[in-house]
C-alpha positions in Angstrom: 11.6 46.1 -4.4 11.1 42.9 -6.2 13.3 41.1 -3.5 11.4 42.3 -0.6 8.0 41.7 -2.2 9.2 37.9 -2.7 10.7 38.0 1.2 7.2 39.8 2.6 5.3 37.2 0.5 7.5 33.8 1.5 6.9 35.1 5.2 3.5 34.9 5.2 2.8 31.5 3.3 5.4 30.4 6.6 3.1 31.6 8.8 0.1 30.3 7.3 1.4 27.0 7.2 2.9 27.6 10.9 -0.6 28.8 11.8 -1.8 25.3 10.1 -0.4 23.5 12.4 -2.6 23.1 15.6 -2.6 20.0 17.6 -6.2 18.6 17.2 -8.2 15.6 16.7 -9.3 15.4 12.9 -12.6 14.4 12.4 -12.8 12.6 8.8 -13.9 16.3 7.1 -11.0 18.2 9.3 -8.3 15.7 8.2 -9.8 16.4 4.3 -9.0 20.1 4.7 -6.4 19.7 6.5 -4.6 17.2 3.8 -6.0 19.6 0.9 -4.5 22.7 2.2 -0.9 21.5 2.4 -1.4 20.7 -1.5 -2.7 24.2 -1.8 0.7 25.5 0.3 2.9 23.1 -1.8 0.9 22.5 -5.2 4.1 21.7 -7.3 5.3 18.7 -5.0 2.2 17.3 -3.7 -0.8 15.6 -4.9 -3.8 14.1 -3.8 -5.8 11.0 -4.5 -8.1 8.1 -3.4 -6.8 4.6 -3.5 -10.7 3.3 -2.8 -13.5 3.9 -0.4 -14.3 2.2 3.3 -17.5 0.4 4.1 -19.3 3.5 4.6 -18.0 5.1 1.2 -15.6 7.4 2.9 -12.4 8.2 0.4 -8.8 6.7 1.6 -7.1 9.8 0.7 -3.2 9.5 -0.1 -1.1 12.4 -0.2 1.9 12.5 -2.0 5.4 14.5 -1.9 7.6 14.3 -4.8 9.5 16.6 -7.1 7.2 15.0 -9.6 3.9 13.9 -8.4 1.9 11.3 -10.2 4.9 10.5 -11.6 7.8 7.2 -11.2 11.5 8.5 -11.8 13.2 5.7 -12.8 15.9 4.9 -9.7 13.6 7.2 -7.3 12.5 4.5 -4.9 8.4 5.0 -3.3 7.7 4.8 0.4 4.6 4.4 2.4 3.3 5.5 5.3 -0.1 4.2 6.6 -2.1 5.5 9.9 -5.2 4.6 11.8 -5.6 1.1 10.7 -7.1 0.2 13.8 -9.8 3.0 14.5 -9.6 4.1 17.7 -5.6 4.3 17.5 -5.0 7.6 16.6 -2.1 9.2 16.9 -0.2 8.1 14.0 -3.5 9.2 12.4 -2.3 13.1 14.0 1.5 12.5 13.7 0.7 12.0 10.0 -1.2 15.0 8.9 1.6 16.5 11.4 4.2 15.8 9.2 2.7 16.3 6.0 3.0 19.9 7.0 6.2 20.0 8.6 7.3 18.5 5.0 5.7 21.6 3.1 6.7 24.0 5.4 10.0 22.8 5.7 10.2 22.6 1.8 9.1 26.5 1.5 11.7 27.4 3.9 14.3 25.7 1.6 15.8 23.4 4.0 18.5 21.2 2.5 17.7 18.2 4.4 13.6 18.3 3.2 14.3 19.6 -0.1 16.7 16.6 -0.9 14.3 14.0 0.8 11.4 15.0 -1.4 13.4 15.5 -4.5 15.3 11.8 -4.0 12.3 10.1 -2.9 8.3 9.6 -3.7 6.8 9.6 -0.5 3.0 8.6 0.1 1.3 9.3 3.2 -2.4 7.8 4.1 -3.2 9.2 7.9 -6.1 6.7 8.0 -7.1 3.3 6.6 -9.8 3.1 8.7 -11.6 6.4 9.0 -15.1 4.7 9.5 -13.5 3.2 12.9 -12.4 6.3 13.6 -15.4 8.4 13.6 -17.1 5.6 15.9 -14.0 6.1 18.5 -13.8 9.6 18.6 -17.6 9.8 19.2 -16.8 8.4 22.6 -14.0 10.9 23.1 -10.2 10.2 24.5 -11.4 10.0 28.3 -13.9 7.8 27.6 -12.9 5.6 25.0 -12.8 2.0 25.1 -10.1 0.1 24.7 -11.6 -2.0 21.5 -14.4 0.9 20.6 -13.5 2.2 16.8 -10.7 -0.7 16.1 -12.7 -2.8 13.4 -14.3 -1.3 10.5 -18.1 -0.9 10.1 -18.3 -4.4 9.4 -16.5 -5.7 12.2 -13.5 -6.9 11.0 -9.3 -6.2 12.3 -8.3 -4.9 9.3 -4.6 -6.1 10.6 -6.3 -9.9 10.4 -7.8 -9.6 7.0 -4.9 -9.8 4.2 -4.1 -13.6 2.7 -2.2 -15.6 4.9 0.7 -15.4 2.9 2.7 -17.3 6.1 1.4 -20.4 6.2 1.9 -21.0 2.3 5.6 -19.7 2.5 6.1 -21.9 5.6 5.1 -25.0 3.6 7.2 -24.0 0.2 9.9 -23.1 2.1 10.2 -27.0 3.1 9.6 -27.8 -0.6 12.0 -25.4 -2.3 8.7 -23.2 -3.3 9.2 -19.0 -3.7 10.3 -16.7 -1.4 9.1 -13.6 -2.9 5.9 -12.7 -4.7 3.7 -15.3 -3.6 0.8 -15.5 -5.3 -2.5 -14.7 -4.0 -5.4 -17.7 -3.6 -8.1 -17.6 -6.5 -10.8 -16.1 -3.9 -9.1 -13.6 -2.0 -11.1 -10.6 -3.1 -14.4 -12.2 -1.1 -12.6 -12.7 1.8 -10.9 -9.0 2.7 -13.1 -5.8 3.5 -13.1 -2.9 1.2 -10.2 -1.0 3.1 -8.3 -4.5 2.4 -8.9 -4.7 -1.0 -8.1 -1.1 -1.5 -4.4 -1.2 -0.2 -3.4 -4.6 -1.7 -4.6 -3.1 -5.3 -2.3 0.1 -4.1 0.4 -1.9 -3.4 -0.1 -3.7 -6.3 0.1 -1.3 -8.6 3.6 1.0 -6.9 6.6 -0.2 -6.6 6.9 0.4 -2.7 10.1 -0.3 -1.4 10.1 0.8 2.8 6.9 1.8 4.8 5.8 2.0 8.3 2.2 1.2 9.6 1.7 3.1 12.6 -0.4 1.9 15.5 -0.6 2.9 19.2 -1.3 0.7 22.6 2.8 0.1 23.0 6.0 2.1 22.5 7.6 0.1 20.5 9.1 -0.5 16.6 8.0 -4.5 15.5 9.3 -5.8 12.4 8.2 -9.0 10.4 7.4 -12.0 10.8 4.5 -11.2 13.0 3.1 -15.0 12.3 4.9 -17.7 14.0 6.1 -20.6 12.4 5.1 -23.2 15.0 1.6 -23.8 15.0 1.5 -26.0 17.8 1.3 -23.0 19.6 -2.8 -21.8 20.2 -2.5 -18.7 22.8 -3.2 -14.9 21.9 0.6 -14.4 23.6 3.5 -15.9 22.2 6.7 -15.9 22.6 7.9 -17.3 18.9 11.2 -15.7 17.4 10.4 -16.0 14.0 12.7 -13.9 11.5 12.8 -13.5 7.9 15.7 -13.9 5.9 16.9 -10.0 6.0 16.2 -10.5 10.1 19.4 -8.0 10.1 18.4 -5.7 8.3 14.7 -5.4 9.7 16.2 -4.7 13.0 18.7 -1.7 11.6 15.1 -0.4 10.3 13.7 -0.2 13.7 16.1 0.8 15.7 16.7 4.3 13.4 13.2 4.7 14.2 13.6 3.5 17.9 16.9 5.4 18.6 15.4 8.7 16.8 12.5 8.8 18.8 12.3 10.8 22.3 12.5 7.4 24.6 11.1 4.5 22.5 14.7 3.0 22.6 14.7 3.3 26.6 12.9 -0.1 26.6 11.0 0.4 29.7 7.3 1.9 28.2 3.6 1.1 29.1 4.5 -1.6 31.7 6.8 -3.2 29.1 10.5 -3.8 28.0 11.4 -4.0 24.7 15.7 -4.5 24.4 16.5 -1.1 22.2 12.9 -0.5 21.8 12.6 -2.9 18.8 10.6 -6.7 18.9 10.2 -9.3 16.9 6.7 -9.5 16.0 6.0 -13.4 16.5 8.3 -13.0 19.6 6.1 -11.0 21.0 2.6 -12.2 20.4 1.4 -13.9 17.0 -1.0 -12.9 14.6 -2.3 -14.2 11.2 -2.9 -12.4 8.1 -1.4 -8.7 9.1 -0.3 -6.3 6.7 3.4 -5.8 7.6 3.8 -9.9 6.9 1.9 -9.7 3.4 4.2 -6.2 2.4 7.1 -9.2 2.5 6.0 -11.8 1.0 3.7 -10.6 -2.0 5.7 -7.3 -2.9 8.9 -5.6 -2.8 8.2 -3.5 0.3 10.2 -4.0 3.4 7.6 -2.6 6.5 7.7 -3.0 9.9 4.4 -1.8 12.9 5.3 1.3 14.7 3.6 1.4 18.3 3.6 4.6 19.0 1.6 5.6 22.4 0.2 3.7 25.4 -2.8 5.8 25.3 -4.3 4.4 22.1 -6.3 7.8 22.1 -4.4 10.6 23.9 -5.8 13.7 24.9 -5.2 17.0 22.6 -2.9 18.4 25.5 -0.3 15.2 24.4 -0.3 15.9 20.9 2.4 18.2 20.8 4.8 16.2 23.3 4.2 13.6 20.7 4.7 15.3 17.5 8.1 16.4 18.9 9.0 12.9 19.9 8.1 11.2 17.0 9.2 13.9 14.1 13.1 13.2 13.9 12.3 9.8 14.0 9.4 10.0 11.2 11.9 11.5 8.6 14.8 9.1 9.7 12.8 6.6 8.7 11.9 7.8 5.4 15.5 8.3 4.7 16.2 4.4 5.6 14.5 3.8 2.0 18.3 5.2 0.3 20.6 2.6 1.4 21.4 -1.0 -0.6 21.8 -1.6 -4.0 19.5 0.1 -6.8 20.2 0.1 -10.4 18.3 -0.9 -14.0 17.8 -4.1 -15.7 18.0 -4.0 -19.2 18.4 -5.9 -22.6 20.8 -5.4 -25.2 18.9 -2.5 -26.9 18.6 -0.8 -23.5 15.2 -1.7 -23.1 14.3 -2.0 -19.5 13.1 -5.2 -18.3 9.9 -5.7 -15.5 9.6 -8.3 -13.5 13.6 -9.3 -13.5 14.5 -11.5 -10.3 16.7 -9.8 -7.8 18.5 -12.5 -5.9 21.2 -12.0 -3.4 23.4 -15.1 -2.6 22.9 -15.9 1.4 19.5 -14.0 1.9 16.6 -16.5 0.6 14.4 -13.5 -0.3 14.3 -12.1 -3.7 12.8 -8.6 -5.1 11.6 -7.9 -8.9 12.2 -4.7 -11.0 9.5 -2.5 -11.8 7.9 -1.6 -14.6 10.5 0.6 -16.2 13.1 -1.8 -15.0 14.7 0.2 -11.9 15.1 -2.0 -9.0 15.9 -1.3 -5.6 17.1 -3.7 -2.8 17.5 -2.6 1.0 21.0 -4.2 2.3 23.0 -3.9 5.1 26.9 -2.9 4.0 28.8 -5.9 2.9 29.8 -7.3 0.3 27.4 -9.3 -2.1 27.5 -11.5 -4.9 24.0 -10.5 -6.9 21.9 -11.9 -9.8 19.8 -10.9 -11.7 17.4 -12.8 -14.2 14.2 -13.2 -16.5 12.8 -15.2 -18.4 14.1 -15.4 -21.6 17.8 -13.8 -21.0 20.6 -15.4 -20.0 21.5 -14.5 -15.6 24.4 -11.8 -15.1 26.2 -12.1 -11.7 28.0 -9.5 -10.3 29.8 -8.4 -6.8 29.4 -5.2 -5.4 30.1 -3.7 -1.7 27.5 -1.3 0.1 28.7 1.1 2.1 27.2 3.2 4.9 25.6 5.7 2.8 24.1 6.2 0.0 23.0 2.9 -2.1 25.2 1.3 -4.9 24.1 1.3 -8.1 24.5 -1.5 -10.0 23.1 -2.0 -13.4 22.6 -5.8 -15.6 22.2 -5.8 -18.9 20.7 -9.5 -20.2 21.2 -11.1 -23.3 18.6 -12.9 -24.7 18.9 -16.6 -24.4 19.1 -18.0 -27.6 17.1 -21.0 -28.3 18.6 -23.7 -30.1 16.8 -25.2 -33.0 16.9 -29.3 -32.3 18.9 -31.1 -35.3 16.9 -32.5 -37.7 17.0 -36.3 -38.0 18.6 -38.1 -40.7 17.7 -41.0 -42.6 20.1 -42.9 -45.0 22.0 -39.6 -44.5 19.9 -37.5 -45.8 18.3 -34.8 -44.1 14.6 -35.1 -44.0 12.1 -33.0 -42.1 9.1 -34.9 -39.8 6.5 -35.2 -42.9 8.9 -36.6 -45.3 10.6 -38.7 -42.3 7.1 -40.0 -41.9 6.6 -40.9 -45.6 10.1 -42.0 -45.7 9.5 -44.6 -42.4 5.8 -45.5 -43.1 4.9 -45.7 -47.0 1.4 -45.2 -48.5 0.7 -48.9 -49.5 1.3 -50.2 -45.9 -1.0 -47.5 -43.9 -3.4 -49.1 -41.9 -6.7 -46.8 -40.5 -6.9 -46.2 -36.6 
């Protein structure tokens, strides 16, 4: 009786989240509920919170999927995804809150393939990053909607032009032997970036993010860093730069899993473009300064890449679906990209973990740090790779270690400490004298002279 009480029960939570998902516009309040009732449906894996407030004080809600919410397993990497940064694209904004409850229901249901994503892996989903944009696009509606109506936030500003141009100083250091990872951030930054900016560079300060996606619409296609060119001489909106980072390789294994696991992004041939296995450079297609996916490189550990997702940036209801089923595969292939590489702990000789430890991988000029607790985690293609780790104060460990297909390596360091050597003290008719006797020794009281 007990059994079929539990079967009767799991049926209807399954159809209440089934019943959940309809394929609607949210406005700002219907994407609140909407988010809050999957962390009803799945309260012991999910969790809610704000990361800051837009312009207008609406919350940037995050919603979060882990066997252990609020909570960093050490060797459980983090991933991102990020909607609606432009406000009148939308349908990542949908796809998101889509698959937030694809993930609970999918969870209830006990399938393996969820169950083990969301166990393995602390996922973070934020459907919009511009919801004051938003409310002004969907105001005018999808048949009516301009193409530039909504994008900025209430004060006007590209949200995807407003983090530090991390480029241009990496492009100068790189010519002087300067960092390649964690660069740090000019003394004003915080006055020059909007609220939403500000907001998700503290967020991504403070998590050790290692893949994400930021999903925009206008294109069908998956873009991957750098989006800035390196030649400057170049002034036009459209460019044609290839400008890669040092894991160019890898970046474009990122996109096509998303490309090749969506319904026809790979095709190419979408909104009057072609895009060779649905994937671009970003520079190589047009430039841009100061966009997120760049600044994700260069100040934190995060690999991301710029999903276009529609040519409609805001499709009608009736598309929604078509969409959804297009874009879901793809949306939890991606996720899964996050386990592959090398992962492991950095430690001392007591087994204390170590923050901040340099990651560096001979041949890729482009190192990653450990996180607080000393886990680290570095995307790779498989090879074989000669790998260091350091900090300051310990002595480096090398090691080699092949990646394979599948799941990532793990490869632990454990760091001595660097012993500092005392300097010898000086002798003087061979005896051993420190600095105040030397001093008396070299320079007697009678002969002193005031200065």
């Amino acid at each position: 009786m007990a059994g079929w009480l539990r079967s009767l029960l799991g049926a209807l939570l399954l159809l209440e989240v089934a019943v959940a998902l309809s394929f609607l516009h949210h406005r700002y309040e219907e994407m609140v509920q909407a988010l809050f009732r999957v962390q009803s449906l799945c309260p012991y894996v999910t969790r809610i919170y704000s990361i800051g407030r837009s312009v207008e004080g609406r919350h940037l809600y995050v919603l979060e999927f882990s066997d252990f919410p609020g909570i960093h397993e050490p060797l459980e990497p983090e991933f991102k995804y990020v909607g609606n940064m432009h406000g009148n694209e939308v349908l990542g904004r949908e796809l998101l809150l889509q698959l937030s409850e694809f993930l609970c229901e999918e969870y209830c249901r006990g399938n393996e393939r969820i169950t083990r994503l969301i166990h393995d892996t602390r996922i973070h989903i934020m459907p919009s990053m511009n919801p004051d944009g938003y409310e002004v696009a969907a105001k005018q509606g999808p048949d009516s909607n301009g193409y530039l109506t909504g994008r900025n936030n209430a004060n006007g500003v590209d949200l995807n032009r407003n983090f530090p141009d991390l480029n241009t100083f990496m492009y100068y250091s790189g010519e002087i032997s300067g960092p390649n990872h964690h660069i740090p951030l000019p003394d004003n930054w915080k006055s020059q970036v909007e609220p939403e900016t500000l907001a998700v560079i503290q967020w991504i300060s403070g998590y050790n993010f290692v893949l994400s996606a930021n999903l925009h619409g206008g294109a069908v296609v998956a873009n991957y860093p750098y989006d800035k060119s390196q030649d400057q001489r170049f002034r036009s909106h459209r460019r044609t730069v290839n400008t890669p980072t040092p894991d160019d390789k890898l970046f474009q294994k990122l996109a096509k899993t998303y490309s090749y696991a969506h319904g026809w992004m790979h095709r190419g041939w979408n909104c009057g473009d072609y895009f060779a296995d649905g994937i671009t450079n970003g520079a190589s297609w047009y430039s841009l300064s100061k966009g997120m996916q760049d600044f994700n490189y260069l100040y934190t550990n995060c690999f991301e890449i710029t999903l276009e997702l529609s040519c409609n940036k805001f499709p009608p209801e009736e598309d929604l679906e078509r969409q959804w089923m297009a874009n879901r595969e793809a949306l939890v292939a991606f996720i899964e990209e996050v386990h592959q590489g090398i992962k492991g702990m950095v430690s001392d000789e007591n087994n204390n973990g170590i923050a901040g430890a340099v990651i560096s991988v001979q041949g890729i000029s482009h190192d990653i740090t450990s996180g607080d607790m000393g886990d680290y985690f570095r995307l790779l293609l498989p090879g074989t790779y000669t790998v260091t780790a350091s900090a300051e104060g310990y002595q480096p460990q090398t090691v080699t270690t092949t990646v394979g297909p599948a799941a990532p390596s793990l490869v632990d360091f454990q760091l001595k400490q660097d012993v500092v050597r005392k300097p010898p003290e000086r002798k003087v008719s061979g005896t051993r004298m420190n600095n105040k006797a030397l001093q008396k020794k070299v320079v007697p009281r009678a002969t002193r002279q005031w200065t």
